[in-house]
Structures are given as structure tokens and as C-alpha cells.
C-alpha positions as CSV (number, residue, x, y, z in Angstrom):
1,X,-0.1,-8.7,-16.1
2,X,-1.9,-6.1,-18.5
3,X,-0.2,-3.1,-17.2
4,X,-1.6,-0.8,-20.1
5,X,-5.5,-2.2,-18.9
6,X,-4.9,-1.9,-15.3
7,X,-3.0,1.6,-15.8
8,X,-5.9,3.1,-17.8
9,X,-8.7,1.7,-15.3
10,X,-6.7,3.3,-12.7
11,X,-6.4,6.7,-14.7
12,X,-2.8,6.4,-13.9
13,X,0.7,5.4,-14.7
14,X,2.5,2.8,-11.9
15,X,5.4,2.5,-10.2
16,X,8.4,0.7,-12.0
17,X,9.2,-0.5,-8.4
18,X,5.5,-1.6,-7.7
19,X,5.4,-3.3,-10.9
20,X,8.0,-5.5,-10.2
21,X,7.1,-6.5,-6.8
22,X,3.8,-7.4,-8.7
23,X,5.5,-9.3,-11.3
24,X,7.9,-11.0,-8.9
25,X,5.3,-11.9,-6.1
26,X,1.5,-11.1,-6.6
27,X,-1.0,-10.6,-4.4
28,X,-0.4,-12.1,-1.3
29,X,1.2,-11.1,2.3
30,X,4.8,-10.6,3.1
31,X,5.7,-12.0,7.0
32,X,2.0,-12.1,7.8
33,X,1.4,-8.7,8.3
34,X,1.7,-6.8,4.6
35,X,-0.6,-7.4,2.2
36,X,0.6,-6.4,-1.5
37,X,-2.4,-5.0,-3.8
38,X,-2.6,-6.4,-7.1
39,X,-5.0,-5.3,-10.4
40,X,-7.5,-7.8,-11.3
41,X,-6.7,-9.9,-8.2
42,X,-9.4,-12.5,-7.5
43,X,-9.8,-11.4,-3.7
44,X,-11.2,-8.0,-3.6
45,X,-9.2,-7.1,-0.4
46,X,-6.5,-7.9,-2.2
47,X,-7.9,-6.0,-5.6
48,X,-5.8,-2.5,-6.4
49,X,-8.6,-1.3,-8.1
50,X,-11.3,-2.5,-5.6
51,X,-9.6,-0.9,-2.7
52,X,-8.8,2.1,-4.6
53,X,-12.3,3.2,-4.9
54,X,-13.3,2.2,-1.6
55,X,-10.6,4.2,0.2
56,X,-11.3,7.3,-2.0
57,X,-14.7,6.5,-0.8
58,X,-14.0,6.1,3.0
59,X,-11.0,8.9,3.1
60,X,-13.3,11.8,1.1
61,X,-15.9,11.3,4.1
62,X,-12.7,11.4,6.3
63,X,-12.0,14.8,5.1
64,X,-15.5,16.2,6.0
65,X,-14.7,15.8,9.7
66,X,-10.5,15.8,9.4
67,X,-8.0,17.7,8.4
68,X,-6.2,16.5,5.4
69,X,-2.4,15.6,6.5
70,X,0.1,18.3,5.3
71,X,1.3,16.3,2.5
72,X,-2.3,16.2,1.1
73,X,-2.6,19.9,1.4
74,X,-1.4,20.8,-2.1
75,X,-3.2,21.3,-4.8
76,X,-3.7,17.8,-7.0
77,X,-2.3,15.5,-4.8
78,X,-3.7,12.6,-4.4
79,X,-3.1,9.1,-2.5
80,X,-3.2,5.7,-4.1
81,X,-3.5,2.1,-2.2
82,X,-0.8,-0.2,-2.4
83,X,-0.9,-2.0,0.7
84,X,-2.4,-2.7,4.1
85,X,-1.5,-3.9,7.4
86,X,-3.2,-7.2,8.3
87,X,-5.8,-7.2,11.1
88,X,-4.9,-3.1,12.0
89,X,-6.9,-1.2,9.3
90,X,-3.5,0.5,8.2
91,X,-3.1,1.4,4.5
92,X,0.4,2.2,2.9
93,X,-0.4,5.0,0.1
94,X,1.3,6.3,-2.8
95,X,1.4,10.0,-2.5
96,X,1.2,11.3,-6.3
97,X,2.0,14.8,-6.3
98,X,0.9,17.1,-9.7
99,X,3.3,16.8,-12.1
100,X,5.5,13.9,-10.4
101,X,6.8,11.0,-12.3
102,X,5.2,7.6,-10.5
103,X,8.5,6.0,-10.1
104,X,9.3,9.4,-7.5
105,X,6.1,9.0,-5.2
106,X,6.6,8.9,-2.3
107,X,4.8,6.6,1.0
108,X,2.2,7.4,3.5
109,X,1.3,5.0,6.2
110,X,-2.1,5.5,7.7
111,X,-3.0,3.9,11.1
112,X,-6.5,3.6,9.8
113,X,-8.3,3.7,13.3
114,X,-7.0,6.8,14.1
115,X,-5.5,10.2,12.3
116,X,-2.4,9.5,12.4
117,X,-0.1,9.3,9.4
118,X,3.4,8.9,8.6
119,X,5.3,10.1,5.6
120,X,8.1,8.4,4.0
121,X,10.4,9.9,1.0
122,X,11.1,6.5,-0.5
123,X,9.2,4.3,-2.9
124,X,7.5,0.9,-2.0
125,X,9.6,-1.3,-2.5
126,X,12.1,0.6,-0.7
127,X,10.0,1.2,2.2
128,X,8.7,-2.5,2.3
129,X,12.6,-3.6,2.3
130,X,13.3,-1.7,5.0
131,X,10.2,-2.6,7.3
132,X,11.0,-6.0,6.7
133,X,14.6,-5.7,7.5
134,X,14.0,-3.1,10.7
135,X,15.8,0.2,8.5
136,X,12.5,1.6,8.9
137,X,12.3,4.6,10.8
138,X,8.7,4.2,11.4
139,X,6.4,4.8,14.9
140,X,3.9,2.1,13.1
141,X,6.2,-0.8,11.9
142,X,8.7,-0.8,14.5
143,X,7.2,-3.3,16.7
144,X,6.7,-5.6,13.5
145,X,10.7,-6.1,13.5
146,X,10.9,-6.6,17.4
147,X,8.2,-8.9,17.6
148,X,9.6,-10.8,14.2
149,X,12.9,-10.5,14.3
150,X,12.7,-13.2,11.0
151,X,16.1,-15.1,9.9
152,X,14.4,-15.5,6.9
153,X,11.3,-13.4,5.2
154,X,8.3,-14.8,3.9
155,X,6.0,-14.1,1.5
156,X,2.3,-16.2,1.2
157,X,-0.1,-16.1,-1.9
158,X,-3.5,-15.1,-1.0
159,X,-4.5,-18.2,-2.4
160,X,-2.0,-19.9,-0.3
161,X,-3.6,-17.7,2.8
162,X,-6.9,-17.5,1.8
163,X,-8.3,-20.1,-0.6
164,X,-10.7,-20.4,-3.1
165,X,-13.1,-19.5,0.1
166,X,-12.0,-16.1,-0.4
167,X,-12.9,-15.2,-3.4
């Protein structure tokens, strides 16, 4: 992975955490539900940068009719894509804050078909790790753990899930 390429496209630095999910896994789903976002992927729903611009897109035409959630509210802060929920709409955001180091952004989980969000004061990988093992104190991914209740986690490429037909 050319972090340096995809970090300048971006305008940003990353995540030391998101980089290594990246590095270890790529873009695919964990458990059939979370779907990792990767730079350059060959899939654009699976594309960082794709999806970055589109929900910068979609979310600024949000804000014309919503109220930006309170963590949005200060000055410079912006979200970034780094997941989504499969099936749902649901996004899983960085929230950069002005002046924050990447590696202390925090997550924001949007329903997507509705105004709801949820904040949580971890990274992503931390947050993903505890969704996936039920630590989560989450309104959104509780049911994933109930319903689930996996032994054993898995984790699909999306060319596993989605083939060259996908791209």
C-alpha cells in the first residue's frame, strides 16, 4: 500500500490502527456485516477515496435540512469514511477534530436512514474489536452480537464476496 499516495489524495494523515487493519486484511467484510474501506480498492463501495467524496457529497446536502450532530458542531471538524454496515446504509466515521493527531480520532456510527448517530471515544480498530466480540456499548451493533454470537470471526475479501463482477 502507497500510504504517502493515498494520504495525500485524501488531504490527510491515517490512522496507525486503520493502517494496519488495512495491511493485515484489505478490503473486504468482517462477519458479514462490516465492510473495511481500502484506498485504491478495485470495488468502488469498497474504495476509501470513492466513498469519501460521495458521503461528503450526500452528508453536506444532509446538513441543509439537519442539524449537524454535536460532535460535528465545532469548528474544523470533519468526518472521514472507514466503514459501512452491509445492507443498512450505516457508515462508521472517523471524527477528525482541528488540531488532533489521526491515531486519537475518535468513531461515529451513522444509521444512514435516519439521524441518528452514535459517538464512540475509541479508535477503529478498537471499536471494530469490541463489536465483534459484544464489548460494544452500542444501540446499533448490539443485535449483531446476539444474532451472531460467532465461536470464531470471520473476515471475507471482497473479491472472495464479490468477484470480478463487482468491479
Amino acid at each position: 500500500m502507497d500510504w504517502a499516495r493515498a494520504e495525500r489524495a485524501l488531504g490527510t494523515v491515517l490512522p496507525a490502527d486503520y493502517k494496519q487493519l488495512v495491511e493485515t486484511y484489505g478490503d473486504g467484510i468482517f462477519d458479514e456485516t462490516i465492510w473495511l474501506l481500502v484506498p485504491g480498492s478495485a470495488y468502488e463501495d469498497c474504495d476509501l477515496h470513492t466513498q469519501t467524496t460521495e458521503r461528503d457529497e450526500i452528508l453536506s446536502g444532509l446538513w441543509e435540512f439537519e442539524d449537524k450532530p454535536a460532535h460535528l458542531q465545532e469548528e474544523g471538524a470533519k468526518l472521514l469514511p472507514w466503514a459501512f454496515e452491509e445492507g443498512t446504509g450505516a457508515f462508521l466515521y472517523w471524527l477528525a477534530r482541528p488540531g488532533q493527531h489521526p491515531d486519537e480520532w475518535t468513531v461515529l456510527y451513522n444509521e444512514g436512514r435516519g439521524p441518528l448517530w452514535e459517538h464512540h471515544d475509541m479508535g477503529c480498530l478498537a471499536f471494530l474489536s469490541a463489536v465483534l466480540t459484544g464489548a460494544a456499548k452500542t444501540d446499533y451493533f448490539g443485535h449483531l452480537y446476539e444474532v451472531l454470537k460467532p465461536t470464531e470471526h470471520h473476515f471475507a475479501t471482497a473479491d472472495q464476496t464479490l468477484g470480478t463482477a463487482g468491479r
